[in-house]
MARMARNU-764576 format. One line per field, with one value per residue: residue number from 1; residue in one letter; x, y, z of N, C-alpha, C in turn; chain. Coordinates in nm, 3 decimals, padded with zeros to 5 digits, always signed. Example, Ala and Ser with C-alpha at 12.3 -4.5 7.8 and 13.67 -1.06 7.14 Angstrom:
! MARMARNU-764576
num c(1  2)
residuo c(A  S)
n_east c(+01.319  +01.285)
n_north c(-00.569  -00.225)
n_up c(+00.780  +00.708)
ca_east c(+01.230  +01.367)
ca_north c(-00.450  -00.106)
ca_up c(+00.780  +00.714)
c_east c(+01.320  +01.290)
c_north c(-00.330  +00.003)
c_up c(+00.780  +00.787)
cadena c(A  A)
END
This chain:
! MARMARNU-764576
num c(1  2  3  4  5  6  7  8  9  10  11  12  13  14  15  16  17  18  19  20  21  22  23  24  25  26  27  28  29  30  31  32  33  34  35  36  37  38  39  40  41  42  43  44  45  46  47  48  49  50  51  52  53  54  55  56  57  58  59  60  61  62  63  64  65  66  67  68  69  70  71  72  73  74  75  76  77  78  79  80  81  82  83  84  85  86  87  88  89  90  91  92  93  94  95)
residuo c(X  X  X  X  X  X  X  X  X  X  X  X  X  X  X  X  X  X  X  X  X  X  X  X  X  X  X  X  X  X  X  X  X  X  X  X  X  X  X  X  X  X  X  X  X  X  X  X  X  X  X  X  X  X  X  X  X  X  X  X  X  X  X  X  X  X  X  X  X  X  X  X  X  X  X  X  X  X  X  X  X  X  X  X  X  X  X  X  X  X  X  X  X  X  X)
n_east c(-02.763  -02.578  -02.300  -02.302  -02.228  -02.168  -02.037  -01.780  -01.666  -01.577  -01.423  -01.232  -01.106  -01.054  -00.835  -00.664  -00.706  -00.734  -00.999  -01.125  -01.462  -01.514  -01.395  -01.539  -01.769  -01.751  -01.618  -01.799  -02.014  -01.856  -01.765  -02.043  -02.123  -01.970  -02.043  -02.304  -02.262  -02.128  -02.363  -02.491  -02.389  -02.441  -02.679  -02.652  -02.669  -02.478  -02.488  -02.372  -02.124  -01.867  -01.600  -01.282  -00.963  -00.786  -00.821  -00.720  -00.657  -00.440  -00.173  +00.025  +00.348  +00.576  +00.872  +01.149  +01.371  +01.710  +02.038  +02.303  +02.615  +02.820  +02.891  +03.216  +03.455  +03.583  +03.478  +03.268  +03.346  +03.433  +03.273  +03.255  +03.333  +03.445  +03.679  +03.732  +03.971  +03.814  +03.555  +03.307  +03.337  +03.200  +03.087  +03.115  +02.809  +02.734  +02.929)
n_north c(+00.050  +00.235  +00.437  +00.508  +00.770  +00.599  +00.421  +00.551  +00.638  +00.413  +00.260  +00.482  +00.419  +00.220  +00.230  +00.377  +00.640  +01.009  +01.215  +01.458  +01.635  +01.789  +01.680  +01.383  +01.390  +01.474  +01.268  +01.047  +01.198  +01.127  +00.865  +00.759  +00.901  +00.720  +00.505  +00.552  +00.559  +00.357  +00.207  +00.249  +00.149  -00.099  -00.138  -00.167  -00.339  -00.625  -00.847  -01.108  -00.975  -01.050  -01.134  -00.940  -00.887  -00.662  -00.403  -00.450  -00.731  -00.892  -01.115  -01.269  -01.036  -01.031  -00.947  -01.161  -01.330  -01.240  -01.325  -01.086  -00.876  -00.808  -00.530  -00.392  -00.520  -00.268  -00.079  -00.098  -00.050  +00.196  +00.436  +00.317  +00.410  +00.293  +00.020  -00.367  -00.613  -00.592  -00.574  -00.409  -00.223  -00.252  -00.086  -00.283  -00.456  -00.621  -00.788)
n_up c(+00.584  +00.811  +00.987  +01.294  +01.513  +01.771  +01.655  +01.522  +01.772  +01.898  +01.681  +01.688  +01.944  +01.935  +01.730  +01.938  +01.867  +01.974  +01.940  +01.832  +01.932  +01.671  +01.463  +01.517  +01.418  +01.157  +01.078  +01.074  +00.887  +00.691  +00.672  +00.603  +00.369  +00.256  +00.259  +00.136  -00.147  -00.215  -00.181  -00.351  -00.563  -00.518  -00.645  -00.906  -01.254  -01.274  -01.390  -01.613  -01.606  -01.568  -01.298  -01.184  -01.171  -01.259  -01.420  -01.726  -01.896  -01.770  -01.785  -01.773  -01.650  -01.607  -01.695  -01.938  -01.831  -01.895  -01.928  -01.859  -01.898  -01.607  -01.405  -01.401  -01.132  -01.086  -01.102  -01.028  -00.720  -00.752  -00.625  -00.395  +00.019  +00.154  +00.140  +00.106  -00.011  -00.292  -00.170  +00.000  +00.266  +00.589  +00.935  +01.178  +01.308  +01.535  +01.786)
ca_east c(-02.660  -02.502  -02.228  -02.333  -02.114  -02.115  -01.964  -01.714  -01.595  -01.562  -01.328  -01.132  -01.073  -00.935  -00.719  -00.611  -00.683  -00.783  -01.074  -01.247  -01.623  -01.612  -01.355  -01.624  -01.869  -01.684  -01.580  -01.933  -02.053  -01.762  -01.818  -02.204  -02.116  -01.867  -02.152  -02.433  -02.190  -02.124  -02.507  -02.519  -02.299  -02.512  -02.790  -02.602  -02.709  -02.358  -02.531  -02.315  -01.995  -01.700  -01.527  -01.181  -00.895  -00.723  -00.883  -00.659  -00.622  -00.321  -00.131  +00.235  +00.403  +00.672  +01.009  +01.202  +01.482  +01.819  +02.171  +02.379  +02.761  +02.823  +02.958  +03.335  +03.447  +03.679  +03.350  +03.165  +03.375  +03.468  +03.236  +03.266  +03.366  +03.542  +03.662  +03.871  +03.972  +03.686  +03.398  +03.255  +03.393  +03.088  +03.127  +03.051  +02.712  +02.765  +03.026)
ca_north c(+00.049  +00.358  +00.480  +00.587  +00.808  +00.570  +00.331  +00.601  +00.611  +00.250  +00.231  +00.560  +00.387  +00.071  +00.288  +00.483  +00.799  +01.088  +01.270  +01.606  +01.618  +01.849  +01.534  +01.293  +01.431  +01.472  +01.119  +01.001  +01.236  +01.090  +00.738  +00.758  +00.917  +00.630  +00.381  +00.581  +00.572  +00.197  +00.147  +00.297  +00.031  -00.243  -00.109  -00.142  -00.430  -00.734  -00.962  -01.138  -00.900  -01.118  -01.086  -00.900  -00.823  -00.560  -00.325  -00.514  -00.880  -00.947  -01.273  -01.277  -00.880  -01.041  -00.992  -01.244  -01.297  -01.237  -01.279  -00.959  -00.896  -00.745  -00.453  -00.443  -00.481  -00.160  +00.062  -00.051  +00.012  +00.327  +00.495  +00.298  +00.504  +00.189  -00.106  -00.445  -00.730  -00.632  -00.593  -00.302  -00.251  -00.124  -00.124  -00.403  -00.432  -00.749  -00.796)
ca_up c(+00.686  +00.831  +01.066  +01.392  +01.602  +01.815  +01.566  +01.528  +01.891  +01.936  +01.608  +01.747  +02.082  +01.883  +01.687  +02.014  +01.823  +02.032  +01.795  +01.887  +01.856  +01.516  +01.399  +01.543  +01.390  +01.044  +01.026  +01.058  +00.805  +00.528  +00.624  +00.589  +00.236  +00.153  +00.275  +00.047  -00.231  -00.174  -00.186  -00.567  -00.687  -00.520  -00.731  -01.075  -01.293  -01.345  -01.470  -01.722  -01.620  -01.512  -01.203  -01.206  -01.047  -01.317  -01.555  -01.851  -01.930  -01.745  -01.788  -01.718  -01.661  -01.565  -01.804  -01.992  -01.748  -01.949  -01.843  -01.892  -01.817  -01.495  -01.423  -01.404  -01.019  -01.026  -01.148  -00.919  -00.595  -00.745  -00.507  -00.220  +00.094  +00.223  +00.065  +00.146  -00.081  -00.366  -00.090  +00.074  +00.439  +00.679  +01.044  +01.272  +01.384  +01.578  +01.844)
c_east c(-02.601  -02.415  -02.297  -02.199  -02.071  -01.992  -01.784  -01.600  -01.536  -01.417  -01.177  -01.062  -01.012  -00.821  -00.637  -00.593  -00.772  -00.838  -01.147  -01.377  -01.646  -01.519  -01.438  -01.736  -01.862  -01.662  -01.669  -01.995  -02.001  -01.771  -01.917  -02.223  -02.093  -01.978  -02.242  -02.345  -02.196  -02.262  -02.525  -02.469  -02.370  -02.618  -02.739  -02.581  -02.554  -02.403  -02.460  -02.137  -01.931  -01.633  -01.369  -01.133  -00.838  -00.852  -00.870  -00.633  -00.501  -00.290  -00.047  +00.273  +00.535  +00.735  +01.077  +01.349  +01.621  +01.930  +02.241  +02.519  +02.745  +02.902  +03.118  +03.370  +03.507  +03.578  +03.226  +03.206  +03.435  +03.429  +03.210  +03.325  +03.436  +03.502  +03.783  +03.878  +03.840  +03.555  +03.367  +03.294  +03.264  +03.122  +03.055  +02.919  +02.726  +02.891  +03.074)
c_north c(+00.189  +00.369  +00.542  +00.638  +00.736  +00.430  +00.450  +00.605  +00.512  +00.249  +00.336  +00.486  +00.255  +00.095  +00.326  +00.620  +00.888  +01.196  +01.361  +01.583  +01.640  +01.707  +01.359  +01.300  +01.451  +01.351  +01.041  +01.002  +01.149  +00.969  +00.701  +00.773  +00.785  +00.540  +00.397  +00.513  +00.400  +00.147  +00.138  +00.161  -00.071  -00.231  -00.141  -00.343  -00.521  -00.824  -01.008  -01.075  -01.062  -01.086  -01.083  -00.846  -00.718  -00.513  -00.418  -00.680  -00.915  -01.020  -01.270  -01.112  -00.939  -01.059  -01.122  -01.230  -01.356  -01.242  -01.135  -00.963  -00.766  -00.576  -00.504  -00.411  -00.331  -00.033  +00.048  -00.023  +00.146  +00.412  +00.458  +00.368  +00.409  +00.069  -00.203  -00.523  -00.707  -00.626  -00.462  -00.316  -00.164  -00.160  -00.214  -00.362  -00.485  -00.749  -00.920)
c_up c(+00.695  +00.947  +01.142  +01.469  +01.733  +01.774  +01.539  +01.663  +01.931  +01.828  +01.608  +01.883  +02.015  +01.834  +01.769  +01.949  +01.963  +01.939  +01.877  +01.821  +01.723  +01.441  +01.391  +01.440  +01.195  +00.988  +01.011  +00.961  +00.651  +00.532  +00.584  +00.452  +00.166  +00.161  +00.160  -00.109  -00.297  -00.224  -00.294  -00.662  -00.663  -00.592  -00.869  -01.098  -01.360  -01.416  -01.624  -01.732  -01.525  -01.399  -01.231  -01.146  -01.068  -01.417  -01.674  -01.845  -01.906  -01.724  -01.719  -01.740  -01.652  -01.725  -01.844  -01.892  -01.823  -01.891  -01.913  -01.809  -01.692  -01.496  -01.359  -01.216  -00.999  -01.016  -01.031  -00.740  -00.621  -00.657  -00.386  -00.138  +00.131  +00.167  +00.108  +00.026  -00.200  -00.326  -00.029  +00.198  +00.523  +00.825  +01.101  +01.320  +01.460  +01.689  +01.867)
cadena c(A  A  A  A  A  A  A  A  A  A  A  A  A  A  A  A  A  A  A  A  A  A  A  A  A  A  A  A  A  A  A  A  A  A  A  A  A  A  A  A  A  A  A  A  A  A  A  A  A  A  A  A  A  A  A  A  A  A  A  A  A  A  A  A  A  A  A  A  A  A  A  A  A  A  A  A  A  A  A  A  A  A  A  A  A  A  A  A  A  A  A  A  A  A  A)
END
């Protein structure tokens, strides 16, 4: 299988890119690579390999979800630019 330039044009005109010939002609060349490239690996013997979605044996990444005390309210509107009642004041989006 290979990229033809006119396979190129067709997938520029879906994109709406506007591609100069030496870019036409470039993008052909590097997909044709990625294709050869592609080919190498269908040559290489799995037999017996495992299908995988990570490098590493990953189970659970996920953390132990702990409670922790909050921060104190006064520290954290310390740097608010505007504040009412304890809350952040931002302007109306909404009318």
């Amino acid at each position: 299988m290979s990229i033809t330039r006119r396979d190129v044009d067709h997938v520029a005109k879906l994109a709406r890119l506007d591609l100069s010939e030496n870019e036409k002609e470039l993008f052909t060349e590097q997909l044709n690579g990625i294709l050869k490239y592609a080919e190498q690996l269908n040559g290489l013997n799995t037999e017996g390999v495992a299908p995988t979605s990570h490098a590493m044996p990953l189970v659970n990444v996920m953390r132990e979800d702990v409670v922790t005390p909050s921060l104190p309210i006064e520290k954290v509107m310390a740097n608010a630019p505007d504040q009412e009642d304890g809350q952040f004041k931002v302007p109306a989006v909404l009318e």
